[in-house]
C-alpha positions in Angstrom: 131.8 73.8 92.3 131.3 76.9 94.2 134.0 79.0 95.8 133.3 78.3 99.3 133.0 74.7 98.5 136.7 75.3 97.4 137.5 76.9 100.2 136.3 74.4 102.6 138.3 71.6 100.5 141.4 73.5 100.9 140.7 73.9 104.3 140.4 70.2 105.1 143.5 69.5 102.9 145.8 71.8 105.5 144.5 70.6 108.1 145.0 66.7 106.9 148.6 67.7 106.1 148.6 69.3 109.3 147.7 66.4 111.2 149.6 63.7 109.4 152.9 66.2 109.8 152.8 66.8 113.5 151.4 62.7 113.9 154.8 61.8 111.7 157.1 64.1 113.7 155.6 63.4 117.1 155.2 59.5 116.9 157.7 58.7 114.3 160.3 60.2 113.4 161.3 62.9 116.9 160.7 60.2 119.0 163.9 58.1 118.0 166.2 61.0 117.8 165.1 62.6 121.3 166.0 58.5 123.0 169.3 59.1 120.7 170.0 62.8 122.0 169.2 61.6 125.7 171.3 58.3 125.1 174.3 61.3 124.2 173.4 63.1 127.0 173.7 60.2 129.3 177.5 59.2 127.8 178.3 63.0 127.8 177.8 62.8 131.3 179.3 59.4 131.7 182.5 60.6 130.5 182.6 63.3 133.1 181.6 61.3 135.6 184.6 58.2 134.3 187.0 61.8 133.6 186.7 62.8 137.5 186.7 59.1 138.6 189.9 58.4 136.8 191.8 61.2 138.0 190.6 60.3 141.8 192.4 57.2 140.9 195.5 58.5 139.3 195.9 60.4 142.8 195.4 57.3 144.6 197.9 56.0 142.2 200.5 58.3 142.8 200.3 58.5 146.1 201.0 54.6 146.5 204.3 55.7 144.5 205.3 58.1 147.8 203.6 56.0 150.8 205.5 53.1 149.9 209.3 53.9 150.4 211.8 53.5 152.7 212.7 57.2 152.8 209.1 58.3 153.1 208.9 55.5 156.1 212.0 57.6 158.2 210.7 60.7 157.1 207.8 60.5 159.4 210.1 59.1 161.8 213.0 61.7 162.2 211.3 64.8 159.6 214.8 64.6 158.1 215.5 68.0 156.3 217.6 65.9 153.3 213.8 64.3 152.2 212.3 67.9 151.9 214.9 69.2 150.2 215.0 66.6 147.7 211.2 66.0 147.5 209.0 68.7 148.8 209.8 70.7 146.6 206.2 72.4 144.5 208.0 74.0 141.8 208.2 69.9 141.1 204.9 68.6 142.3 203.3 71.2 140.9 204.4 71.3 137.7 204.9 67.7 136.9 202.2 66.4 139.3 199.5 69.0 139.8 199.7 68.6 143.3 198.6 70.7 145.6 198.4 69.4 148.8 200.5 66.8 150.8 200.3 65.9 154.4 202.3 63.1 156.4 201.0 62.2 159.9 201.9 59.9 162.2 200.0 56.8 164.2 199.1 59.3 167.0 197.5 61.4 164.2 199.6 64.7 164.9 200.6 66.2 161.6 204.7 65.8 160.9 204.4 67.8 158.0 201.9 69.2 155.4 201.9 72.3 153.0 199.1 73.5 150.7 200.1 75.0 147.3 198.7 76.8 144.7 200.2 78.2 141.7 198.6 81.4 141.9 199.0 82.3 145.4 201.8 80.1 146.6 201.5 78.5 150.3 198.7 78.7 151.7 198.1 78.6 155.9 197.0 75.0 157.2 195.6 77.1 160.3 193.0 79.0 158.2 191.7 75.8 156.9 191.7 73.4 159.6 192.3 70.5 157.3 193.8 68.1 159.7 190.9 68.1 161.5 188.6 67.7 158.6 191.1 65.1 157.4 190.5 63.1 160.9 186.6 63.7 160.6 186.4 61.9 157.6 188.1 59.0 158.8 191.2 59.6 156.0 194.2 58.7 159.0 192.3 55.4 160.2 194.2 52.8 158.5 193.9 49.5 159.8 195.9 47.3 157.4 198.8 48.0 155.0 196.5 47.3 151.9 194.0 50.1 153.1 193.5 53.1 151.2 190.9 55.5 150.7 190.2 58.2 148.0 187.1 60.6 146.3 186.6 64.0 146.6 186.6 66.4 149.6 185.3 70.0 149.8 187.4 72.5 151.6 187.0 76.2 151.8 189.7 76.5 148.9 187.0 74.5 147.0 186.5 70.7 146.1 189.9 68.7 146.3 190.7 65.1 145.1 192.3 63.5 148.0 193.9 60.0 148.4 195.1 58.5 152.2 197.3 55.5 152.6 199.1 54.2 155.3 202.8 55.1 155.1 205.2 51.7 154.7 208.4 50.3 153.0 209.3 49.6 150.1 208.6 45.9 150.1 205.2 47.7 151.4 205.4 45.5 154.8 205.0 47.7 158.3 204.2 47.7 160.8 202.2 51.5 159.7 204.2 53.8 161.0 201.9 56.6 160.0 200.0 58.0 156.9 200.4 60.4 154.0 197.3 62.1 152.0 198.0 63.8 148.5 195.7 66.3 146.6 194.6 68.2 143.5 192.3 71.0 143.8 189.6 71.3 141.7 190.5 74.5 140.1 190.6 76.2 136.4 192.8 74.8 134.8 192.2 71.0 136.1 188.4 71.7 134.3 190.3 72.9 131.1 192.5 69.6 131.3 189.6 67.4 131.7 187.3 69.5 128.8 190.6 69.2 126.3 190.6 65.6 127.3 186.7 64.4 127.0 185.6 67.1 124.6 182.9 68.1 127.1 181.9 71.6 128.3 180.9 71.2 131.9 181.2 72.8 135.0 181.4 71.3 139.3 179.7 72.9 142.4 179.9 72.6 145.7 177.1 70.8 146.7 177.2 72.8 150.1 177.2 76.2 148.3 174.2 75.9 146.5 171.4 77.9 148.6 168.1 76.0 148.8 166.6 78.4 146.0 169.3 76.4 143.8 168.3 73.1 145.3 165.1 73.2 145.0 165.0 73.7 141.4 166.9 70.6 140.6 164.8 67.4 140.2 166.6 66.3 144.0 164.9 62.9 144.1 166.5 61.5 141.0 170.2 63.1 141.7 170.2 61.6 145.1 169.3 58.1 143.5 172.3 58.7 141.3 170.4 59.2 138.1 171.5 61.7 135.8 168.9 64.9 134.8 168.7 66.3 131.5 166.7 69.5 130.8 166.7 71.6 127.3 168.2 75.0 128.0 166.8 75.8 124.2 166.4 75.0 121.1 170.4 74.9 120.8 171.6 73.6 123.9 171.1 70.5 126.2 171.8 70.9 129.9 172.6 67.2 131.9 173.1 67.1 135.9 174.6 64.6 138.0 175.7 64.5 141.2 179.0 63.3 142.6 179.6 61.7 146.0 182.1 62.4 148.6 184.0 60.1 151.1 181.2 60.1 153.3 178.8 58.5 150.9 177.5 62.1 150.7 176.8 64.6 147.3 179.9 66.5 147.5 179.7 68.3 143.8 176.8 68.9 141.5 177.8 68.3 137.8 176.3 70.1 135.5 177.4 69.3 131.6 176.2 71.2 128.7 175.9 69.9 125.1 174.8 71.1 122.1 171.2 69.5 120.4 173.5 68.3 116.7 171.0 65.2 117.1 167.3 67.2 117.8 168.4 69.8 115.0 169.4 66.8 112.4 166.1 65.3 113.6 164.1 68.5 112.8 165.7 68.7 109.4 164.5 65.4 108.7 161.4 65.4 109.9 161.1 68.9 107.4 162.4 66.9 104.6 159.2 64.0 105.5 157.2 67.0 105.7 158.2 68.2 102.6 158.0 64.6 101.2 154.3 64.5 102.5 153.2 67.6 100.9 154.8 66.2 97.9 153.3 62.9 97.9 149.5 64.7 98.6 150.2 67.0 95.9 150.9 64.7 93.3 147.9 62.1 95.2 145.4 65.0 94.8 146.9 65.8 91.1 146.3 61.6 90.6 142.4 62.4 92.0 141.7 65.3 90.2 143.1 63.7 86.6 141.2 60.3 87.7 137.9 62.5 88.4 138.3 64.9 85.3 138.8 61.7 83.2 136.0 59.7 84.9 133.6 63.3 84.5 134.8 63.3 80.8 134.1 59.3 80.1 130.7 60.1 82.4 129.8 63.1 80.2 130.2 61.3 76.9 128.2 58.3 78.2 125.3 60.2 79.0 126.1 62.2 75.8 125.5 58.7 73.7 122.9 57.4 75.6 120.9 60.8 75.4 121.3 60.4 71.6 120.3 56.9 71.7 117.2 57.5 74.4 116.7 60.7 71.4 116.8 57.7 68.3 114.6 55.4 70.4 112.2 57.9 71.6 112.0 58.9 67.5 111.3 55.3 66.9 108.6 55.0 68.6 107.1 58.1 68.3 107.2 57.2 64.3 106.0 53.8 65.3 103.4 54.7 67.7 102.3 57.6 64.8 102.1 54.5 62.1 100.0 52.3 65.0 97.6 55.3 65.4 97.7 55.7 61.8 97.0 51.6 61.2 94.0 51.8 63.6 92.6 54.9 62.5 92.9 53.1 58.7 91.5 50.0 60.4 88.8 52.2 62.4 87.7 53.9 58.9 87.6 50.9 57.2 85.1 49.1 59.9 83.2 52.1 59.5 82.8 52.1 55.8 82.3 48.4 56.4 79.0 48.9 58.8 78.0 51.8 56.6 77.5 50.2 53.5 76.3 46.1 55.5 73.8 48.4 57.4 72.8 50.4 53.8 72.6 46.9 52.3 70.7 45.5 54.9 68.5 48.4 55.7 66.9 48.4 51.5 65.7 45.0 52.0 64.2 45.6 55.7 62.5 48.5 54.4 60.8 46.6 52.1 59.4 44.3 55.0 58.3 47.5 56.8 56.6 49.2 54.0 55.1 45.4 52.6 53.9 44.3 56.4 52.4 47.8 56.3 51.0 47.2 53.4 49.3 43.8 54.6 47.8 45.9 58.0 46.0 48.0 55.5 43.5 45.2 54.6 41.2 42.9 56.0 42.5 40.2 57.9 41.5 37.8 60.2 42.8 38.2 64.0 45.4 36.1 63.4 46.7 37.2 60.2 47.1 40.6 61.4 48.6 39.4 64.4 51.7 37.6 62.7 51.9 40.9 60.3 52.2 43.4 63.0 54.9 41.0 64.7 57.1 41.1 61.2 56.4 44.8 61.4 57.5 45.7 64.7 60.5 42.9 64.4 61.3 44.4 61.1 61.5 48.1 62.7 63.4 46.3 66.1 66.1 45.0 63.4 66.1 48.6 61.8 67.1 50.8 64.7 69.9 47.8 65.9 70.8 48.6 62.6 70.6 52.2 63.3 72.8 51.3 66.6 75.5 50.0 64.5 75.5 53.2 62.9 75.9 55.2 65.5 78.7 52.8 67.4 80.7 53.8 64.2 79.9 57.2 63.9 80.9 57.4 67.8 84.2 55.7 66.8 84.5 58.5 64.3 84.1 60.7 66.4 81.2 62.0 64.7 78.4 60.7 67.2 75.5 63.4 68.4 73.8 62.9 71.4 70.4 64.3 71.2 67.3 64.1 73.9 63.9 62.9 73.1 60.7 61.9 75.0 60.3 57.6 74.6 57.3 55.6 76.2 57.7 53.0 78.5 54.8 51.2 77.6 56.5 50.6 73.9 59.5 50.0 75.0 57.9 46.7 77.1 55.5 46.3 74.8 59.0 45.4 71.7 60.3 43.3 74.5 56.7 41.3 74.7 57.2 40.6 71.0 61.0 39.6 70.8 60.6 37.4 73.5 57.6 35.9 74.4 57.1 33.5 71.0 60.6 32.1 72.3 59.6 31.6 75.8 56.4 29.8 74.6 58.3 27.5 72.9 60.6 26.8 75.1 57.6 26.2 77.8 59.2 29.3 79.9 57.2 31.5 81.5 58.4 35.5 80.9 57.2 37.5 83.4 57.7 41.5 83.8 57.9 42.9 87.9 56.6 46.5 87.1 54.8 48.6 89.1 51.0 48.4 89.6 50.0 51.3 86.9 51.6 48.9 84.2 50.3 45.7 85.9 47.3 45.6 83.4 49.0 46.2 80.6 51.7 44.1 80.7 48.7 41.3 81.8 46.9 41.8 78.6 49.8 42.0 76.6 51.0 38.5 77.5 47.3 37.4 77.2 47.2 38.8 74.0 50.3 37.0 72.5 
């Protein structure tokens, strides 16, 4: 095989191994791992999602702890100075609690009394924020029974907040409403380092209003307003899944955005290297199968044709000898018939000689018109039956190879003229007519010839 018929065979080998690789990894084996990796992703985000949803209601939860008490009910009525001192205080709610924020109104919706807190910078002015308002926009003091209650998550200029409203009642939790108190958490540092510790998810929240439209429009929007989740690679390593979060008016209040890392895609890879790897190995040792299977068959093909060559050799050496024997047989044969006609036409020619030269003889005398007639008939019969014999002679001498053709004049006229005497006693017998259709210069001749006989 030449070398650019090797070439070209290695070059359709890589590129079949080429093909059935990426066909393996992109229809067979990536295909499950990337469902699994986006089925992580999804739960990933899931558990953020359930992580914020439970803490909305562990607010909700605490808060039905403080709504519902008699000495929460006459706080709102008198602002008694004994309940703050004993219960506002944030060193306690905010270290126990990890509240931030709590506000008691009354049915006309004025504010009795609220304070915002944060650890870092202590009080911080209600004025500045204008929460009550905000707090009456989104319907959180309309309560119109004493089950009601509302809860979610509220963005304020100090950032998202979980807040929780319920009416304010006693202890047996019967009114009538004599007013209501909302509780908060702010959605700050460490309450994102709780909830990571506590889900084992790396994520981070944004306020859906401080995203500029740049931001926005580079999020698949349609899909995060239907409430599906978006998942987009960040690269090779990292998985980035988006989700948005609702407020209390139904509308996106936070952007979710969780990152995790590709473990599944990466173990995928590795596998589909290892079927790669197992492919190569499997042609190898196919192609190692082929070329054994083909130098074996070439070997077995090349001894065949080796033992029929010597047999086609032995049989062609057969009859060569055989067909050398035949030739030999019929020359045998051929010398023998020639010997044969040599000495029959030797043997036969003394006797006829002896007619010739006797019949001769006879035309020499006198004889009556008849007699010489017959005589000259044995003569030229006796010379007819001398040159057949001749002809024998030089069939075998043309068999012999040994024949010489030579040219001589002949007469017509004699040649007729034998053919007159041959022939004509046996037509007269036979009552047949023998006629010759010459042309008119032998017309007479052959006329008196038949006359004559």
């Amino acid at each position: 095989m030449s070398a650019l018929k090797w070439v070209s065979l290695i070059v359709c080998i890589i590129i079949f191994f080429a093909a059935v690789n990426h066909g393996l990894q992109r229809w067979v084996i990536l295909p499950s791992f990337i469902e699994l990796e986006q089925q992580q992703a999804q739960a990933e985000l899931s558990r953020v999602m359930d992580a914020i949803e439970r803490e909305v209601e562990h607010m909700d939860i605490l808060l039905s702890d403080w709504a519902v008490w008699d000495d929460s009910y006459q706080f709102v009525q008198d602002r008694n100075q004994a309940y703050i001192d004993s219960n506002l205080v944030w060193e306690n709610m905010a270290g126990n609690s990890a509240i931030n924020l709590v506000h008691f109104y009354n049915n006309q919706h004025q504010l009795v009394w609220g304070e915002m807190f944060d650890t870092d910078e202590g009080l911080l002015d209600l004025q500045e924020f204008s929460f009550s308002v905000q707090a009456n926009q989104e319907g959180l003091l309309h309560h119109d029974s004493v089950t009601s209650s509302m809860s979610g998550i509220m963005a304020t200029p100090m950032g998202p907040i979980l807040i929780a409203s319920r009416p304010v009642l006693t202890s047996q939790g019967s009114g009538p409403i004599i007013g209501t108190m909302l509780m908060g958490r702010f959605f700050d540092a460490f309450f994102f380092q709780k909830m990571e510790a506590q889900i084992q998810v790396k994520f981070n929240a944004y306020l859906w209003i401080e995203l500029s439209e740049k931001d926005r429009n580079q999020l698949a929007l349609e899909q995060l307003l239907m409430g599906k989740s978006v998942i987009t690679e960040v690269n090779d390593e990292q998985l980035k899944i988006e989700g948005l979060v609702k407020g209390l008016d139904g509308q996106p209040v936070l952007l979710v955005r969780a990152v995790m890392p590709r473990a599944i895609m990466n173990q995928g890879l590795k596998v589909a290297t290892l079927v790669s790897v197992a492919v190569l190995v499997s042609l190898a040792l196919l192609g190692l199968i082929l070329l054994l299977g083909v130098r074996n068959y070439t070997l077995r093909m090349e001894a065949s044709n080796t033992r029929i060559n010597k047999l086609v050799r032995i049989r062609t050496q057969e009859l060569n000898e055989a067909t050398l024997k035949a030739e030999d047989a019929v020359l045998i044969a051929n010398e023998s018939k020639s010997v044969f006609l040599a000495n029959m036409s030797h043997e036969i020619r003394t006797p006829m000689n002896a007619v010739i030269n006797l019949s001769y003889l006879c035309l020499q005398k006198d004889l009556t018109g008849k007699q010489r007639g017959y005589i000259e008939k044995v003569n030229s019969s006796a010379n007819s039956l001398l040159r057949i014999i001749n002809d024998i002679l030089d069939f075998s001498k043309v068999e012999a190879g040994q024949m010489q053709v030579e040219q001589c004049d002949f007469s017509l006229d004699d040649i007729f003229s034998h053919l007159a005497v041959l022939d004509i006693l046996k037509s007269k017998d036979k009552d047949v007519q023998l006629l010759f259709n010459l042309p008119s210069q032998y017309t007479d001749l052959c006329a008196w010839r038949c006359a004559a006989y």
